[in-house]
N, C-alpha and C positions, 0 to 999 in steps of 0.2 A: 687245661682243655686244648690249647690252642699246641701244645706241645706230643699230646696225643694225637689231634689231626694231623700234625705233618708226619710223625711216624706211620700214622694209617695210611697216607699217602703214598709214603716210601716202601710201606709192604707192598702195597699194590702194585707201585714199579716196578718193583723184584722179580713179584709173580708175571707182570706181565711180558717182563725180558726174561722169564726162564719159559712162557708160551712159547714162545714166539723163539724163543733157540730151540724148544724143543721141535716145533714147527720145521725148522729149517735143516734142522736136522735128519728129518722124514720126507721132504721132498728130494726128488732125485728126478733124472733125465733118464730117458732111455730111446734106443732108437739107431737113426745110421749117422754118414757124416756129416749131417747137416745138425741133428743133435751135440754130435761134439763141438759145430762150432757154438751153438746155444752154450753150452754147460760155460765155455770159456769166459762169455759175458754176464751168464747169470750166479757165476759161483758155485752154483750147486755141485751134488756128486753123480758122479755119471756113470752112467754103464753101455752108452750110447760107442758106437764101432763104424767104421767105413764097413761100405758091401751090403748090410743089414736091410731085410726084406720084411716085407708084413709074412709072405710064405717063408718057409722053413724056419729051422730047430733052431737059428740064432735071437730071435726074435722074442720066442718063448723062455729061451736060455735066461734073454736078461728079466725077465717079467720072474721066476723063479731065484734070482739072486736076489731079485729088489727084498728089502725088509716089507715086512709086512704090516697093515697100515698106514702104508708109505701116500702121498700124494705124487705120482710119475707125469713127469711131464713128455707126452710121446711123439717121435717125430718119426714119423715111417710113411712110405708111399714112394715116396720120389723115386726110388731102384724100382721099384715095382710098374712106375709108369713108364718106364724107359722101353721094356718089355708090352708082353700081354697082362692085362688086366681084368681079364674073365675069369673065373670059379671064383673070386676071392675070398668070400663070402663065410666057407668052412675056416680058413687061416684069421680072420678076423676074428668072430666065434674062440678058435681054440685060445686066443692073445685073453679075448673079451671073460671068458670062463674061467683062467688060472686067475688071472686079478681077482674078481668077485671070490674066490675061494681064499685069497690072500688079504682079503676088505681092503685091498687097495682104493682111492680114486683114482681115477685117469683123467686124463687132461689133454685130449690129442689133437697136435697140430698139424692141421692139413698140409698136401705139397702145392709148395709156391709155385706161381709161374716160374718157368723154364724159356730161355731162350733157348728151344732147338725144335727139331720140327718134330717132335713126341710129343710137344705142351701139349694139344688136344688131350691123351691119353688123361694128364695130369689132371688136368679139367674134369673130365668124365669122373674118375679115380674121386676127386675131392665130391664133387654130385653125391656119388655113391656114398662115402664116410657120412655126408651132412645127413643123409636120411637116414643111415643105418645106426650111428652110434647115438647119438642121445635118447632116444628110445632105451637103450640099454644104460642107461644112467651113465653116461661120459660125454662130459664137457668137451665141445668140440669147437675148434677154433681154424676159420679157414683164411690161408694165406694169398685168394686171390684180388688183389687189390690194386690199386694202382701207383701203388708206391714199389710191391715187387712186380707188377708188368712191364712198366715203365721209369721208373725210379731210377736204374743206374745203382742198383743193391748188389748186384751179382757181378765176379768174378768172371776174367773173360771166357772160362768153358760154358757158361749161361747158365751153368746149374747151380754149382756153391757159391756162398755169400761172401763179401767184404765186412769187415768186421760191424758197419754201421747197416748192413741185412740183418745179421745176427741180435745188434740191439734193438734193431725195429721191431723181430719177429718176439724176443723175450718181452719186449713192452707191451704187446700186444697181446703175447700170450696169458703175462701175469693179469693183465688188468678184466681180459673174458672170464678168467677164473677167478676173479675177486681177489686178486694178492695184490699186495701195496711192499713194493722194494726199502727196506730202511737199510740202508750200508749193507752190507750182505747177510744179515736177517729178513728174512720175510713175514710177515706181519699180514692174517686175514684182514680186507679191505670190506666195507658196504657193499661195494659193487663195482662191477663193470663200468667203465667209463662212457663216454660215445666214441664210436670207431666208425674207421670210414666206410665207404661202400663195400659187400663182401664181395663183388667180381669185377673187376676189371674186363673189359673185353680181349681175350688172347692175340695177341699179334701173329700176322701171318707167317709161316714156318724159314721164311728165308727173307722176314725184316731186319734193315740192322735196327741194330739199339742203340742208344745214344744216354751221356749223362743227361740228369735234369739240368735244367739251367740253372745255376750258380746265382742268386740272391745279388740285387743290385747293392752296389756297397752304400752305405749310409752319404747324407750328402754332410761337406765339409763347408766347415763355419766360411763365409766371406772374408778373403783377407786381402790389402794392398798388396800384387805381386808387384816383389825387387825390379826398380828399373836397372837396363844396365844402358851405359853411354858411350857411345866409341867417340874416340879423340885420333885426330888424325893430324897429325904434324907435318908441316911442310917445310922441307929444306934445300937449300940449294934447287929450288924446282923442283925437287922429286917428294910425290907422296907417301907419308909413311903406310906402313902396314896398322891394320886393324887391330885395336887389343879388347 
């Protein structure tokens, strides 16, 4: 008996690491350059491009490569806020209806704060996704917080990340969508974790930024510090030099 329980065991592991590759398998990234720097921390496969707009045909392009079934992790907006962000609404839509036709999930992540004086746009932009997309069954995960407002995440054009933005944004991302990182398998999680506040209040358009402050270092055990002794020799009247 006890030889049949651990084989039943060990099927189960089997199955559970052929889920879960199959799983990771089916998730992919898609979106602009700010997705490509995602895909690089989170392993996935990507189809994510610099330039890449919620409007126009490249958008769409990648939503029709994606396999189908797939779970995409989407990162679009941020070219978009740089601009105007009025009509959107129809290009959303057209992204939001090829998916549903392909039984994709989505999984879309908002634009983070920006250091430049377009954030407001970015802001509004994210406003509008949080009310528009879950309604339409997509998990929506927004970046305004205060780890990208003020954190010291981003790169000095204010807008792309340092590679410790990119792993803040995939932890955050995976954990809203219920995934649990194992080595570069991804594995369904219970849930969500607790995350921090969703908005940071935006900085004024011409604040500098600054790192966070750097962690006090740990305090060091008490030790007798080395005496040192100077010896001073006197010769023929004259004093020696100090050693």
């Amino acid at each position: 008996m006890k030889g049949k329980g651990i084989a039943a065991l060990a099927g189960g592991s089997v199955v559970l690491a052929a889920l879960a590759t199959a799983q990771a398998a089916t998730t992919i990234i898609l979106g602009d350059s700010l997705g490509e720097g995602l895909a690089e921390v989170s392993h996935l496969q990507s189809f994510a491009k610099i330039s890449v707009h919620i409007r126009g045909a490249k958008a769409l392009d990648q939503v029709r490569r994606a396999p189908e079934n797939s779970t995409a992790f989407v990162v679009l907006g941020t070219n978009d806020a740089e601009g105007s962000i009025t009509n959107l609404d129809k290009s959303i839509d057209d992204i939001l209806s090829l998916a549903a036709k392909k039984r994709m999930k989505l999984v879309w992540i908002g634009p983070p704060c920006v250091h430049r004086p377009w954030d407001t746009r970015a802001r509004e932009l994210d406003k509008m996704l949080a009310a528009k997309l879950p309604p339409r069954g997509v998990t929506y995960v927004p970046m305004r917080d205060a780890a990208f407002c003020t954190g010291g995440l981003h790169e000095p054009d204010g807008v792309h990340l340092k590679t410790k933005g990119y792993a803040y944004m995939w932890d955050k991302a995976r954990r809203v969508a219920g995934f649990e990182a194992t080595g570069s398998i991804m594995v369904a999680a219970a849930g969500p974790a607790a995350l921090p506040a969703r908005d940071a209040a935006a900085p004024a358009s011409n604040a500098r930024f600054e790192l966070a402050a750097a962690p006090a270092p740990a305090a060091r055990p008490a030790v007798d510090e080395p005496k040192v002794y100077v010896l001073r020799v006197k010769r023929g009247g004259t004093t020696g030099q100090a050693n």
